[in-house]
N, C-alpha and C positions, 0 to 999 in steps of 0.2 A: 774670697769675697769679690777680687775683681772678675772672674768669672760671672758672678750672679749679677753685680751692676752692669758688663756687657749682654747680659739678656736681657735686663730689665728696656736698658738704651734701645737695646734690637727691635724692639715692639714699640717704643715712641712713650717711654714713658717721663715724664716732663721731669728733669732733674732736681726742683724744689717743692716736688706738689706737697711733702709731708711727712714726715718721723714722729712717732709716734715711743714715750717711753713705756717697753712692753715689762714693765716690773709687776704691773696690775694690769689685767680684761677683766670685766664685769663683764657679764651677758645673758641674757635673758632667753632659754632654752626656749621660751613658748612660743618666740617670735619669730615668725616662719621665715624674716631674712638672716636667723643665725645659721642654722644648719648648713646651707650652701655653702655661707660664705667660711664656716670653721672648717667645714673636708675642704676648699681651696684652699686656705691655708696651709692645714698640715700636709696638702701635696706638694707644694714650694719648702715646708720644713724638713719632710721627707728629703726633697731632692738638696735644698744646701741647708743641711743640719746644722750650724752655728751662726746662723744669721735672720733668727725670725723678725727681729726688728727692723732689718729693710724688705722684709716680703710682704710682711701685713700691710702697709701705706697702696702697694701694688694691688694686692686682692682686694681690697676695701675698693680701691678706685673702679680695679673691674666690675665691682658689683654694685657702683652708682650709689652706695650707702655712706656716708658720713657721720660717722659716730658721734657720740657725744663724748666733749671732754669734761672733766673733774675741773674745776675752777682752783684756782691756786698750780701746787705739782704735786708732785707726791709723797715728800716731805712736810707738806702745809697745808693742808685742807679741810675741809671740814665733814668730812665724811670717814676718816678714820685717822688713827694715833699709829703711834710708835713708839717700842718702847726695847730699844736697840739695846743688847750687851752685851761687848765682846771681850773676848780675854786674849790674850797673848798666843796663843796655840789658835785660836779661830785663824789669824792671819798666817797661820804657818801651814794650812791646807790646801 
């Protein structure tokens, strides 16, 4: 990981601009600023594969788009539920 934040540094990318919890993306395939912006992504996912949560805030900012967030998080909102059940062996994978 600290490899990928010294690249991010390397290009000037402002240390607090944004994180993003990447458990949920909605996106709307029809709209012509997702496609660029989803192959830059998985080109940064390709290159550091365990870190898409600090690549996406980068590629979003390269492409001047600012998403929309879900009001509340993503435990509480009102755009969908949850309905969590784990057993003892879930934790043990």
């Amino acid at each position: 990981m600290e490899e990928q934040i010294a690249s991010y540094r390397s290009i000037d990318y402002p240390e607090h601009w944004g994180l993003w919890c990447m458990t949920l993306i909605a996106r709307n395939h029809r709209q012509p600023v997702t496609a660029p912006i989803e192959k830059r992504l998985w080109t940064e996912v390709d290159r550091w594969p365990t870190n898409d949560q600090i690549a996406f805030p980068v590629v979003i900012r390269e492409s001047q788009y600012r998403p929309a967030e879900i009001e509340g998080d993503f435990w509480n909102n009102k755009w969908f539920s949850h309905n969590m059940q784990f057993s003892a062996s879930d934790h043990e994978r």
